[in-house]
C-alpha positions as a Markdown table, in Angstrom:
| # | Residue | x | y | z |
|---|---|---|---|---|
| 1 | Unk | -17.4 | 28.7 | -2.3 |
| 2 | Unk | -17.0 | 25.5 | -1.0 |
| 3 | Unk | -16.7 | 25.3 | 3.0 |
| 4 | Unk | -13.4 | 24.2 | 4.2 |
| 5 | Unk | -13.2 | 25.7 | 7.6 |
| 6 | Unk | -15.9 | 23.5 | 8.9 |
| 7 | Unk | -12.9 | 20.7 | 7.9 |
| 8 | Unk | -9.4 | 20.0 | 9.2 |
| 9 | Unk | -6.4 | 22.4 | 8.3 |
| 10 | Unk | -2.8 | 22.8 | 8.5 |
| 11 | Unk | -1.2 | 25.8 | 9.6 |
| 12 | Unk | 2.4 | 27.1 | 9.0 |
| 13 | Unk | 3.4 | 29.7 | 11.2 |
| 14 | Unk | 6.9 | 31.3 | 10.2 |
| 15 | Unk | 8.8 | 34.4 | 11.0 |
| 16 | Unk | 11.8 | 33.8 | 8.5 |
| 17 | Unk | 14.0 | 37.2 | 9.0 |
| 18 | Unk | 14.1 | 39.1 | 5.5 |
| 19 | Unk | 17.7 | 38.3 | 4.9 |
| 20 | Unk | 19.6 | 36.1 | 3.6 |
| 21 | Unk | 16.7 | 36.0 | 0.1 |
| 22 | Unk | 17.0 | 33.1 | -1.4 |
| 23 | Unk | 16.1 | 31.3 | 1.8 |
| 24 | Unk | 12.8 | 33.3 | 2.2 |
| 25 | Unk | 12.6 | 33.1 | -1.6 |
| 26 | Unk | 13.2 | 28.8 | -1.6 |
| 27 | Unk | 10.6 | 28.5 | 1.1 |
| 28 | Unk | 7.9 | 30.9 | -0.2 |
| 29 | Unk | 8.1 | 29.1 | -3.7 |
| 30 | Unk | 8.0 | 25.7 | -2.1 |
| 31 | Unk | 4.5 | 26.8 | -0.6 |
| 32 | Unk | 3.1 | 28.3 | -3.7 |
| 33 | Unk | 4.1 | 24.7 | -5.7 |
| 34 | Unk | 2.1 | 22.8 | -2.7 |
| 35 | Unk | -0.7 | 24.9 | -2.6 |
| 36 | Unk | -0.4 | 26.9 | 0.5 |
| 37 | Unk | -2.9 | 30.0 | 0.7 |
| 38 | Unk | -1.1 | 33.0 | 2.4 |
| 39 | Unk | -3.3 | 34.6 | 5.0 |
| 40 | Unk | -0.4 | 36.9 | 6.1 |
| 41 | Unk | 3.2 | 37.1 | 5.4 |
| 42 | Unk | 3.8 | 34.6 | 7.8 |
| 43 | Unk | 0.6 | 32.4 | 8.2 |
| 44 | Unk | -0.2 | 29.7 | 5.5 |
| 45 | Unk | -2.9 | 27.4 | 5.7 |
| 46 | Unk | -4.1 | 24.6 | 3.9 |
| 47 | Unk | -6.8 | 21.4 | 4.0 |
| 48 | Unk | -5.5 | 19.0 | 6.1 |
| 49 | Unk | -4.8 | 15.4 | 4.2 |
| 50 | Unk | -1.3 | 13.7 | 4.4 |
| 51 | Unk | 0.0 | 14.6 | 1.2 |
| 52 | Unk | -0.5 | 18.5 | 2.9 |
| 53 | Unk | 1.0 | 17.4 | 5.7 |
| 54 | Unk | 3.9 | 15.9 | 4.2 |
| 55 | Unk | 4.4 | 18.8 | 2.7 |
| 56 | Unk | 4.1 | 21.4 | 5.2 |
| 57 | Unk | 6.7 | 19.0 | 7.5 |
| 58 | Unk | 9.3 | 19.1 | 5.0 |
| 59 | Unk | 9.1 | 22.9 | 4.4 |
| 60 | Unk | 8.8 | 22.7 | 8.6 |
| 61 | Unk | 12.2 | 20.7 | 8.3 |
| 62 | Unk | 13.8 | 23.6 | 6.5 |
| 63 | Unk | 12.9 | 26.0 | 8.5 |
| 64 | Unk | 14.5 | 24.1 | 11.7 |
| 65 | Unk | 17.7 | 23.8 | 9.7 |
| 66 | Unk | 17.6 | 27.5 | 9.5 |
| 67 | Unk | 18.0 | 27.9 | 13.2 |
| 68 | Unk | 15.5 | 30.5 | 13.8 |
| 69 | Unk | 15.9 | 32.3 | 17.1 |
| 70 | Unk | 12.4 | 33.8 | 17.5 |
| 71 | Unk | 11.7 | 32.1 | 20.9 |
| 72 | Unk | 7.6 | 33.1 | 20.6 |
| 73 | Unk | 8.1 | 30.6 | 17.7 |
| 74 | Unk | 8.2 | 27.4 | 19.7 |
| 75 | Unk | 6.1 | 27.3 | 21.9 |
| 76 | Unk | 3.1 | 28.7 | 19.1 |
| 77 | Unk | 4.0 | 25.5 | 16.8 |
| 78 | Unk | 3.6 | 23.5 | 20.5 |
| 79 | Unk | 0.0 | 24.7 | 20.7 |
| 80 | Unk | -0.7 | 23.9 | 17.1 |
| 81 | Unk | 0.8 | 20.6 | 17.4 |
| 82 | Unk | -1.5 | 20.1 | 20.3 |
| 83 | Unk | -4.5 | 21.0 | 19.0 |
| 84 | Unk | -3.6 | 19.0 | 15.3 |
| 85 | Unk | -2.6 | 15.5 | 16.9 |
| 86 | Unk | -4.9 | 16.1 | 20.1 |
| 87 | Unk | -1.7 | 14.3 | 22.4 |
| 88 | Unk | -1.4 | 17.2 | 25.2 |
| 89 | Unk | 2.3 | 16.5 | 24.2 |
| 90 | Unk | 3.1 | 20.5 | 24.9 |
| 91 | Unk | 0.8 | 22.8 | 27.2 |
| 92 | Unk | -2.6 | 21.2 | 27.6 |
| 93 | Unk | -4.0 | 24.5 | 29.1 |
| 94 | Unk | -2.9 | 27.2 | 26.7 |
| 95 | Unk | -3.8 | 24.8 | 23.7 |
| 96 | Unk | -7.4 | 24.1 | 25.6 |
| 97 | Unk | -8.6 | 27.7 | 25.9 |
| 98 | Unk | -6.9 | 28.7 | 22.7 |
| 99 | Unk | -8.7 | 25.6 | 20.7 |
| 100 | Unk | -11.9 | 26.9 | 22.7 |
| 101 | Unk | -12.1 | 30.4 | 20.5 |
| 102 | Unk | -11.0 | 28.7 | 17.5 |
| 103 | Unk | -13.9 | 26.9 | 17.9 |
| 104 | Unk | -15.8 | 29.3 | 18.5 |
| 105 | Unk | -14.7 | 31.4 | 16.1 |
| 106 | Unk | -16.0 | 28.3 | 13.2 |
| 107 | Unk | -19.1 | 28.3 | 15.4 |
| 108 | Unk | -20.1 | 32.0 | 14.7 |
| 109 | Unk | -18.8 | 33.2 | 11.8 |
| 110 | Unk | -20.2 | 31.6 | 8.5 |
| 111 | Unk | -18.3 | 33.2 | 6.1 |
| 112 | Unk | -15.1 | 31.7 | 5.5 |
| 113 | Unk | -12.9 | 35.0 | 4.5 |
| 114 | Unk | -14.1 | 36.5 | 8.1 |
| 115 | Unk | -13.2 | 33.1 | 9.7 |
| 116 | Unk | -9.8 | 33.0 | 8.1 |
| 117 | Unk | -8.9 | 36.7 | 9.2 |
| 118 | Unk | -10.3 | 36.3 | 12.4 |
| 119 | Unk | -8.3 | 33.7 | 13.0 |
| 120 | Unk | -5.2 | 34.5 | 11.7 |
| 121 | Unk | -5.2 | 37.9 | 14.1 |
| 122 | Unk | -6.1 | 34.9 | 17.2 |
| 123 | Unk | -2.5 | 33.3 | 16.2 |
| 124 | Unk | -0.6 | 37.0 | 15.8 |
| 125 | Unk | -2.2 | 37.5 | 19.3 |
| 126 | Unk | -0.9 | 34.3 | 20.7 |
| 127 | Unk | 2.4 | 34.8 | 19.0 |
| 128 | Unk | 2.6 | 38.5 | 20.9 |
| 129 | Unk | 1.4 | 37.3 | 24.2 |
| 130 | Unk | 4.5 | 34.5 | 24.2 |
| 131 | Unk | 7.0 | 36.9 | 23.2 |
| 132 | Unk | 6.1 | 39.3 | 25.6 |
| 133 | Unk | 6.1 | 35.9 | 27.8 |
| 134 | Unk | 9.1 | 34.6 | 27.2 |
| 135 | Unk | 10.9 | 38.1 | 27.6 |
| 136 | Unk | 10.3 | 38.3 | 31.4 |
């Protein structure tokens, strides 16, 4: 198995509500024709290179126009944005110490399947710590 954690990737983060369907169904297809691995329900990664990212904007895009109003949502796509185009546009300090165990994470574990589930429960943590956040 080739190594591709060691490399650049793109994350999409969603938490598209169950209803209406076809909206869930439009983007979940739309995913599987560009190639996106699942790592949960929510969570899709795949190897950074523009045609990916190109991809993953415009299903980004559609998700916007949806409107979501999952405020934990926001600010977890400001951290990966931080971390992807390195600009401290959004919250230099969460995105520092949370890019810190990803990396450390990569550093430790070599096998890739551990890597990816490791790091997928990092993001649900995240995603938990800035809902409880954003409630109080």
């Amino acid at each position: 198995m080739k190594n591709f954690i060691s490399g650049k990737w793109l994350l999409l983060i969603h938490q598209i509500p169950p209803k209406p369907d076809a909206f869930r169904v439009k983007i979940w297809r739309r995913l599987q024709q560009v190639g996106a691995v699942a790592i949960k329900p929510s969570v899709y990664a795949m190897p950074f290179s523009d045609q990916s990212r190109e991809d993953l904007s415009w299903i980004q895009v559609m998700i916007q126009r949806f409107q979501l109003q999952d405020k934990a949502l926001a600010p977890l796509a400001e951290v990966v944005h931080d971390i992807d185009l390195k600009d401290a546009k959004f919250c230099p300090a969460v995105t520092d110490g949370f890019n810190a165990l990803l990396t450390g994470l990569t550093a430790s574990r070599p096998d890739d399947n551990q890597r990816m589930a490791e790091g997928a429960q990092l993001f649900e943590n995240l995603y938990v710590y800035f809902q409880r956040h954003r409630e109080s």
